[in-house]
C-alpha positions as CSV (number, residue, x, y, z in Angstrom):
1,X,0.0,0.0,0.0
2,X,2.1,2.8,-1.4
3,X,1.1,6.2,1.2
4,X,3.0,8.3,-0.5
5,X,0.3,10.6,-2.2
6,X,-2.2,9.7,0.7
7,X,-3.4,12.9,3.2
8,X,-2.3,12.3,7.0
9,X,-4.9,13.6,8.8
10,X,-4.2,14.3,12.6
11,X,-6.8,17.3,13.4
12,X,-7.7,18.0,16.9
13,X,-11.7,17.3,17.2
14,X,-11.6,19.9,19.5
15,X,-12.2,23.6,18.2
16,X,-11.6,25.5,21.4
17,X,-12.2,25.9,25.3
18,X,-14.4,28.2,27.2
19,X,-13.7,28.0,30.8
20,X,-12.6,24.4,31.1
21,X,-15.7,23.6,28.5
22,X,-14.5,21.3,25.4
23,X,-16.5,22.5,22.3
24,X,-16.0,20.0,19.3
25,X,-16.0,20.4,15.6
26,X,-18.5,18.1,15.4
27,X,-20.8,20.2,18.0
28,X,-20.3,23.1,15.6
29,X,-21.2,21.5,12.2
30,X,-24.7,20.2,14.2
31,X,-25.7,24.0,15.5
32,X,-25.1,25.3,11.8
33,X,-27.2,22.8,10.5
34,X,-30.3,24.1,12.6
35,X,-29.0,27.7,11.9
36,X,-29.0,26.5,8.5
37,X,-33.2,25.1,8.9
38,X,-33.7,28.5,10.7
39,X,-32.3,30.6,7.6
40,X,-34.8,28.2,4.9
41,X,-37.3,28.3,6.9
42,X,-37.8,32.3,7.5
43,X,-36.9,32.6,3.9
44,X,-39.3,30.0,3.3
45,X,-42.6,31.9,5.0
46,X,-41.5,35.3,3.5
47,X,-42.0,33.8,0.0
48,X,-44.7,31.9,0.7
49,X,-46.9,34.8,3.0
50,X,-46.7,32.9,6.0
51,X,-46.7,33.6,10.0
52,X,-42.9,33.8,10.9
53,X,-44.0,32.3,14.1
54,X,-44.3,28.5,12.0
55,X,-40.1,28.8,12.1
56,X,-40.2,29.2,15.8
57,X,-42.5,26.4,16.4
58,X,-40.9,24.2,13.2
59,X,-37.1,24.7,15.2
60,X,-38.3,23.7,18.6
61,X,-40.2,20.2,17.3
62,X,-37.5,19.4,15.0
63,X,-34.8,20.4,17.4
64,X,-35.5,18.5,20.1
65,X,-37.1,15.7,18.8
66,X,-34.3,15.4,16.0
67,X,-31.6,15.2,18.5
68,X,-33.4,13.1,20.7
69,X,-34.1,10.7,18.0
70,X,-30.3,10.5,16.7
71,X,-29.4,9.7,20.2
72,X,-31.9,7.3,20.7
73,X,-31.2,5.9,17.2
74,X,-27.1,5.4,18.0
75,X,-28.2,3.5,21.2
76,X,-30.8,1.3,20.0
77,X,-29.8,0.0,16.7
78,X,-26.1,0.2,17.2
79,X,-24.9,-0.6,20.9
80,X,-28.8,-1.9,22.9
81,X,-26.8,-4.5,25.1
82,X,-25.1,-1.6,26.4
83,X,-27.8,1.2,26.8
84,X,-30.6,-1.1,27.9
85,X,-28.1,-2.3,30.7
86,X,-27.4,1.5,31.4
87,X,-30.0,3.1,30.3
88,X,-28.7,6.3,32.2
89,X,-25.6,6.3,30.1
90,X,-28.2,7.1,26.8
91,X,-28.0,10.8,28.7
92,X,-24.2,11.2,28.5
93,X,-24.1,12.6,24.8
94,X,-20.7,13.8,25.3
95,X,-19.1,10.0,25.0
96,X,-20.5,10.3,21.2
97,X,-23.0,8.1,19.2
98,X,-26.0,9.8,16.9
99,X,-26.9,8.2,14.1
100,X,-29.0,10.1,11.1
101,X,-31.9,7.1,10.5
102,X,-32.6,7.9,14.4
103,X,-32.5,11.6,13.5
104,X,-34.9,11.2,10.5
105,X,-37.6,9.0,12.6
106,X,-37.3,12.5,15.2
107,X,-37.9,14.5,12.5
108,X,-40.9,12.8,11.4
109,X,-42.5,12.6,14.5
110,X,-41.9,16.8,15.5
111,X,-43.2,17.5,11.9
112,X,-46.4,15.5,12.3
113,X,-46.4,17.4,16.2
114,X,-46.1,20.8,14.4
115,X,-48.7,20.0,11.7
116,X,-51.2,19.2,14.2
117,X,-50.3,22.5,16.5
118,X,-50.5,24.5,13.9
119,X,-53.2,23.3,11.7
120,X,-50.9,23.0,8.8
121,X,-50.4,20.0,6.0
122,X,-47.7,17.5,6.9
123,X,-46.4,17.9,3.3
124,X,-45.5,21.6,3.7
125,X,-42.8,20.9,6.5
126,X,-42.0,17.7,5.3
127,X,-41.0,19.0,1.6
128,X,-39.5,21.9,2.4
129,X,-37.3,20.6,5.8
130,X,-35.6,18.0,3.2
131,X,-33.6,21.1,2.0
132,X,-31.5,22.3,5.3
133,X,-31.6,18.7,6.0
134,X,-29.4,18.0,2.8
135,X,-26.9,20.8,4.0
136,X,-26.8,20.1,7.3
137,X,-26.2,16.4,6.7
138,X,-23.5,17.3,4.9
139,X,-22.0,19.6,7.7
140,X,-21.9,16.9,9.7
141,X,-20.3,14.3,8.2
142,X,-17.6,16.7,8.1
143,X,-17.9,16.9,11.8
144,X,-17.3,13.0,11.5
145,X,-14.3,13.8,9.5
146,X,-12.7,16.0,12.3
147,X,-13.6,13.2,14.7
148,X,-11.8,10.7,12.8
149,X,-14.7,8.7,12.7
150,X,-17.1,6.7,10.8
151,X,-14.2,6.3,7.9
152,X,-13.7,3.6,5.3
153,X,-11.8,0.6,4.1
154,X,-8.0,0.6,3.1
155,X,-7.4,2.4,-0.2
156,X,-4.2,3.2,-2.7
157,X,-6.2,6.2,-3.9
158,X,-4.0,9.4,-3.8
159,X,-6.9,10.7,-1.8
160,X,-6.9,8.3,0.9
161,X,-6.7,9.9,4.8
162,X,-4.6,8.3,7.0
163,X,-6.2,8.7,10.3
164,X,-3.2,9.0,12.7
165,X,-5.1,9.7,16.1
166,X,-7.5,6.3,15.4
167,X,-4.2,4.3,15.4
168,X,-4.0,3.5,11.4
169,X,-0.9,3.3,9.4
170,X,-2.6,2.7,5.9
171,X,-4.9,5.4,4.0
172,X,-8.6,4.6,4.1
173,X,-11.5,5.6,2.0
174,X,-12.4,9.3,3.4
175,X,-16.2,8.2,3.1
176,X,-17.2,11.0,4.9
177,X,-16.1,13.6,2.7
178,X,-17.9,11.3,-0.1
179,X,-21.0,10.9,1.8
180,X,-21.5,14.9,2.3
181,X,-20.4,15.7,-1.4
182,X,-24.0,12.9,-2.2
183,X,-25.7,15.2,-0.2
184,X,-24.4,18.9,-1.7
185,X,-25.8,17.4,-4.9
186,X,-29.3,16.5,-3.1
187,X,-29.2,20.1,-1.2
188,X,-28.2,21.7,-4.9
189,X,-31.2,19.4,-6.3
190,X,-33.6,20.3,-4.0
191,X,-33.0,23.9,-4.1
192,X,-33.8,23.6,-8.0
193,X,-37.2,22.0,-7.9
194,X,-38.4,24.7,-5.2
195,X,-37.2,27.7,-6.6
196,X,-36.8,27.0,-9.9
197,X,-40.0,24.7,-10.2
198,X,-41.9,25.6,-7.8
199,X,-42.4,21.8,-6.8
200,X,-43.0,22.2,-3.1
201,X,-46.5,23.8,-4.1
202,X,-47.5,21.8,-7.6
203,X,-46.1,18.5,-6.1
204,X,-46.7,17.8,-2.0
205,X,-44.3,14.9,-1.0
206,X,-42.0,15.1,-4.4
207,X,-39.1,16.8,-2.4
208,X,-39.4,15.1,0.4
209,X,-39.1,11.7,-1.4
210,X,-36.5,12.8,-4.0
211,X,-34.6,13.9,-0.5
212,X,-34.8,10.6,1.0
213,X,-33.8,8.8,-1.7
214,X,-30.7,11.2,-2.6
215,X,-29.7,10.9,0.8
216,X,-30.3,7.3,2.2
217,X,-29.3,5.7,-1.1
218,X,-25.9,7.4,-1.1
219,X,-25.6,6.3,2.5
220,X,-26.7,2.4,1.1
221,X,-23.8,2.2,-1.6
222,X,-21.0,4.1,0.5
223,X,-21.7,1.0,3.3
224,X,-20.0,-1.1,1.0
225,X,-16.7,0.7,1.5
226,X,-17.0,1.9,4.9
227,X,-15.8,-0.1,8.1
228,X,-18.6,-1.9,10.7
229,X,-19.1,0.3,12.9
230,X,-19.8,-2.4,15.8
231,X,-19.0,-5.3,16.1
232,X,-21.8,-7.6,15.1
233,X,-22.2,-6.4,12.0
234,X,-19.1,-8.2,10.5
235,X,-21.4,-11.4,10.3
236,X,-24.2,-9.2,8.3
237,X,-24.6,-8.9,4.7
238,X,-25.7,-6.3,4.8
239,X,-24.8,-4.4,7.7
240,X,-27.4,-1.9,10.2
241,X,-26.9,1.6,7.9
242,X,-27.8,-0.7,5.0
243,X,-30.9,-2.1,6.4
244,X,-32.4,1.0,8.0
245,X,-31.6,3.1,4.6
246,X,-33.7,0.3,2.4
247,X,-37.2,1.6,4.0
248,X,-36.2,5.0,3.4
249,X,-35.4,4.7,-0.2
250,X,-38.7,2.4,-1.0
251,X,-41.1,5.2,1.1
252,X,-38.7,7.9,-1.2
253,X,-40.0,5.8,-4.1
254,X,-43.2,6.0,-2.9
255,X,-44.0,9.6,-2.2
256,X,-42.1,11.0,-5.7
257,X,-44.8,9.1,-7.5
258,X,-47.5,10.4,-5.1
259,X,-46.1,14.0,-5.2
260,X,-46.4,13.2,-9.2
261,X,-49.4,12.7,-9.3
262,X,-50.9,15.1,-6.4
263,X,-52.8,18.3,-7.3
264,X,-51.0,22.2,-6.2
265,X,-51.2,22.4,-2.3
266,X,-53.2,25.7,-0.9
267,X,-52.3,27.1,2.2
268,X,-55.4,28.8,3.8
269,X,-52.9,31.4,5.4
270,X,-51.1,32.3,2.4
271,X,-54.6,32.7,0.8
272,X,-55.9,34.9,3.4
273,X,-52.8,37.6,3.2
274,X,-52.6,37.4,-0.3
275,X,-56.4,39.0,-0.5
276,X,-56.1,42.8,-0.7
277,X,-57.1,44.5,2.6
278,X,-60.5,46.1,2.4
279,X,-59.8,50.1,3.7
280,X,-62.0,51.3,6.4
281,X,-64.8,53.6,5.3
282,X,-64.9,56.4,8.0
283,X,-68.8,56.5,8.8
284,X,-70.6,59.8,7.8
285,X,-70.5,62.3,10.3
286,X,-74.0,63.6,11.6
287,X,-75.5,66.6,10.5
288,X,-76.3,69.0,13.6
């Protein structure tokens, strides 16, 4: 294995220090990805004649049950024989584990919470959420990279990382920096179809499953290269990623020919403040 032409990575994860407080790369990359839903979003109601109050409302579903999902995802399909034993350990985020399927089940469930609070369609968050999703994804696989983590196999490829602080000797596939380029071209996608052609209005569900699909179908294919990531799934044929991306990529499937098929969505809201304002008519004044 010639290293010669191959990148030797040996970044510190960790960005800076405030007051004896250790604040990751990887930390970073997740807050811009919600700054990043924040920015779509407000831009999104703006275009759209909405209440800027849906971004608030969106953030705080998708926020906390996002995160709460990705942890809960990490513990339960990756490592259960250690969580469910210590269940209080699932708290202690800081020793690492989030995994995105985990983080897309969270999702789902605060978008169907903030449909139902505010009397919205499911389709409207669900389309248009795909997009900083894309972004953000990619952000933090990049994260991954500063961790030295989540890498692939053993590769001659002049672009191959050796990750020195992990112990290796040998370049490996850098399958996070793959993995995020996949999703710039989903996020770059994406962007087209809204604002280009207007498909988050003529087609409900069409971004949402050409988002899923971009994304979990990437993830699929770059398994094949990347190391387990525990240790059972060196027996598997397909190992956990693989299995949790194939529903994914079927209900993608799915909702592109739905959205295909589905009439313009309306949005009583943007109806209402796109009507011109009747003026007030002062009332005639009595004669004395």
């Amino acid at each position: 294995m010639n290293n010669l032409l191959s990148i030797v990575w040996n970044v510190d994860p960790v960005a800076f220090n405030i007051f004896g407080l250790e604040i990751r790369y990887y930390g970073i990359f997740w807050a811009l990805a919600f700054i990043a839903g924040i920015y779509f979003f407000t831009n999104f109601t703006k275009r759209e004649k909405l209440p800027e109050r849906l971004v608030d409302s969106l953030f705080w579903y998708a926020t906390i049950l996002g995160i709460l999902g990705a942890r809960l995802g990490h513990c339960l399909f990756y490592e259960p024989e250690i969580y469910l034993a210590q269940p209080l350990r699932i708290l202690n985020i800081r020793e690492g584990g989030m995994a995105s399927h985990g983080a897309a089940i969270g999702f789902l469930i605060g978008l169907s919470l903030f449909a139902w609070r505010n009397k919205m369609p499911f389709w409207w968050a669900a389309d248009r959420i795909m997009i900083p999703v894309a972004i953000g994804g990619a952000g933090v696989r990049f994260g991954n990279l500063m961790n030295s983590e989540i890498y692939g196999c053993a590769t001659d490829l002049p672009w191959g990382f050796v990750f020195v602080r992990n112990g290796e000797t040998v370049a490996m596939h850098p399958t996070q920096i793959y993995e995020a380029l996949f999703y710039i071209a989903v996020f770059v996608v994406l962007l087209w179809l809204y604002y280009k052609r207007d498909a988050g209005r003529k087609h409900p569900s069409l971004l949402f499953g050409v988002g899923l699909i971009g994304i979990f179908l990437s993830r699929f294919f770059l398994e094949f290269i990347k190391n387990d990531q525990v240790a059972f799934e060196a027996e598997m044929t397909l190992n956990m990623g693989q299995l949790l991306s194939i529903p994914f990529v079927i209900a993608g499937v799915i909702f592109i020919i739905i959205g295909l098929k589905s009439k313009p969505q309306h949005i009583a809201w943007a109806e209402e403040s796109a009507k011109p304002k009747a003026k007030k008519v002062a009332p005639p004044k009595s004669k004395k």
